[in-house]
N, C-alpha and C positions, 0 to 999 in steps of 0.2 A: 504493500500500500504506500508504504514513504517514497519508491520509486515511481509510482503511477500521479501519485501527488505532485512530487519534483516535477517528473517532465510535461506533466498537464502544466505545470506554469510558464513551461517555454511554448506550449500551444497559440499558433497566431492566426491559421487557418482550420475550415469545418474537417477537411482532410487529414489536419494534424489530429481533432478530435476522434476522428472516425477510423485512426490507427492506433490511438493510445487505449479505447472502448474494445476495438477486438482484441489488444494483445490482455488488456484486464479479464476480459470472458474466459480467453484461454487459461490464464492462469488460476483462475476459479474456479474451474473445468465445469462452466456450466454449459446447458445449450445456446440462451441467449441475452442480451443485455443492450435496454432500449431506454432513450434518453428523449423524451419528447418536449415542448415547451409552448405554450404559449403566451403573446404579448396584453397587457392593457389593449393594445390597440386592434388585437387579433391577428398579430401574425405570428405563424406556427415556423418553428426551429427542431430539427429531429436527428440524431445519432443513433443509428440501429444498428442489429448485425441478423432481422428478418431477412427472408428472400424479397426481391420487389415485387413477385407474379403475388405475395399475400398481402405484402404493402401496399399495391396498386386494390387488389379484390376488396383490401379491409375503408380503402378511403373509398372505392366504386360503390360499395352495398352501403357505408355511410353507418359501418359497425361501431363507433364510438358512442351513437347514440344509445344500445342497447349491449356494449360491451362492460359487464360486471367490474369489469377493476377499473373503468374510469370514471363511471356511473358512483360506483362504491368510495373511490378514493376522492372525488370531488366531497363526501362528504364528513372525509377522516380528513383528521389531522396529525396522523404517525403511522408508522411503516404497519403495512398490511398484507400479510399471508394471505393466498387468495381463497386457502381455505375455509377464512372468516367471512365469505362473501356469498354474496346470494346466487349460487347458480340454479334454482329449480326451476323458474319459470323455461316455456318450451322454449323461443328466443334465445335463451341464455344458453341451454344443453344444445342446440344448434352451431350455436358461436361458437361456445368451447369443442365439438365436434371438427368443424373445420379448420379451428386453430390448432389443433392435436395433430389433425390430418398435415398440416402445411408444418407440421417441424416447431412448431412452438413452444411446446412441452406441456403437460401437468400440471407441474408444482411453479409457483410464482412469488414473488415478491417483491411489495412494490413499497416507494418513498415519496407521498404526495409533498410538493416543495411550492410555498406560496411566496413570491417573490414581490418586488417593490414594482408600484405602478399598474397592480392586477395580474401580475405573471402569474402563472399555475402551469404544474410540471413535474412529469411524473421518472421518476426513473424506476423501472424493472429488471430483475432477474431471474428466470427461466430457464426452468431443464425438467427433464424426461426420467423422471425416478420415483421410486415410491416413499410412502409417507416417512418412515421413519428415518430412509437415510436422510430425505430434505429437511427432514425436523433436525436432525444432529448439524448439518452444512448452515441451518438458518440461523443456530442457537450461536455455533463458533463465529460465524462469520458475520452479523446483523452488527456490529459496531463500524466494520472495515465498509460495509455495502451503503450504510448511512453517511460515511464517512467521501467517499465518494460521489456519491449522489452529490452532496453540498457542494465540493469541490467542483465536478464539473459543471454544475449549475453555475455557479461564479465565472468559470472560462467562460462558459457558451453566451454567457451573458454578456461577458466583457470583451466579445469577437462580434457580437452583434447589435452593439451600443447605442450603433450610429443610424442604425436604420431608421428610429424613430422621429416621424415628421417634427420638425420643431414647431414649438406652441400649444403642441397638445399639452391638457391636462390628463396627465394617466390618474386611475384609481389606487390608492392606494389596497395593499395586500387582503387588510378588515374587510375594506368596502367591497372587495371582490369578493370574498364572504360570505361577508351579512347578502347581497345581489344573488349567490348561488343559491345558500339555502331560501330565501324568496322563492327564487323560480320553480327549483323543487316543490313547493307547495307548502311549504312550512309558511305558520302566521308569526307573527312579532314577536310574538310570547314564546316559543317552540324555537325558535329560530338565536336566542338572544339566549334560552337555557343552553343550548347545544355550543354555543361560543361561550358559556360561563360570563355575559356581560349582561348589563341593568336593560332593558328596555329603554330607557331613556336615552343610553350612550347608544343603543341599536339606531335611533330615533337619528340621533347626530350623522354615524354613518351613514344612512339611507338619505338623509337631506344633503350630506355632500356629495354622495354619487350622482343624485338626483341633479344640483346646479353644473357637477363637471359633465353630465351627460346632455344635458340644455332639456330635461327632461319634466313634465308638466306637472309629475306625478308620482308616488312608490310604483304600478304598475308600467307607468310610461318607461319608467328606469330601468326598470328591469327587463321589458322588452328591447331596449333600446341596446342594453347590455349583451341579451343573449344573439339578438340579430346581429352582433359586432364582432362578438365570436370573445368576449371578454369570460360570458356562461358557457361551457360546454353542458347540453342535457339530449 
């Protein structure tokens, strides 16, 4: 890890990224290790080591919508076994079927990362084994995998800085938040226990996304958020 650390620091392009991710996989001997991100402003940044014939399928069919671990980790906030996740509806056992089929693996685990200006961003790791060996790899390793996640979340962010229009007001990381559990369906009260915050400070959040989104209303905002691509649901 201190070498994947060090030389992610010399990383200054996505190809420098997308060399130091597969030699980390290898040495982890997992099957795979996927670094996804998106902006306040909705644009998506991604390091894989998928195939692209499932990369291309999972963006065609527009599987994020109904894919368990981003569904699920949009509304955790620490690392998540996918085994904790809801796969029973038919959807779900579908997805994970063809993700199994395309090389994906089993067993997973993922790092939801909420970053400055609405970023949200997942990083995973996946392989093809059964319960007990992944239980033993998650328990040794779950410091090193968090530990990396943070790190390359900081590279990827600091090689794609510049992209963002100037002038915008991004959301900060709460208010992308308090806007996700909103759109899930959760009310003020529900939404404000689940962040461990007063209702009133929710109140604060929701009226400042609301003015940085030029939005009329809580509703207005939150559509305004999901159509931007700030909400993934």
């Amino acid at each position: 890890m201190r070498r994947f650390v060090g030389e992610l620091q010399q990383a200054t392009t996505r190809d420098d990224l997308q060399r130091h991710v597969g030699w980390l996989r290898d040495q982890l001997d997992i099957d795979h290790l996927v670094y996804h991100s998106v902006s306040g402003a909705g644009q998506q940044y991604g390091i894989l080591t998928y195939s692209e014939d499932w990369v291309q399928h999972y963006i065609d069919e527009g599987y994020a919508r109904i894919d368990p671990v981003v569904q699920g980790c949009l509304r955790r906030f620490r690392p998540t076994d996918w085994k904790e996740l809801d796969w029973s509806g038919r959807q779900a056992r579908g997805f994970l079927g063809e993700a199994m089929a395309a090389g994906v693996g089993n067993q997973g685990f993922s790092v939801p990362i909420r970053g400055p200006g609405g970023q949200f961003a997942l990083f995973t790791i996946s392989s093809r084994t059964h319960d007990a060996q992944w239980d033993k790899f998650v328990n040794g390793a779950s410091n090193e995998v968090l530990l990396a996640a943070h790190f390359l979340n900081q590279k990827a962010q600091e090689i794609v800085q510049g992209d963002q229009p100037a002038g915008e007001q991004p959301l900060s990381a709460r208010e992308i938040d308090v806007l996700t559990l909103l759109a899930l369906g959760m009310n003020r009260a529900q939404a404000a226990d689940s962040l461990e915050i007063s209702e009133h400070t929710l109140r604060s959040y929701v009226e400042s996304a609301r003015v940085k989104l030029g939005a009329i209303n809580t509703t207005h905002a939150v559509a305004r958020a999901v159509s931007g691509g700030l909400v993934l649901l």
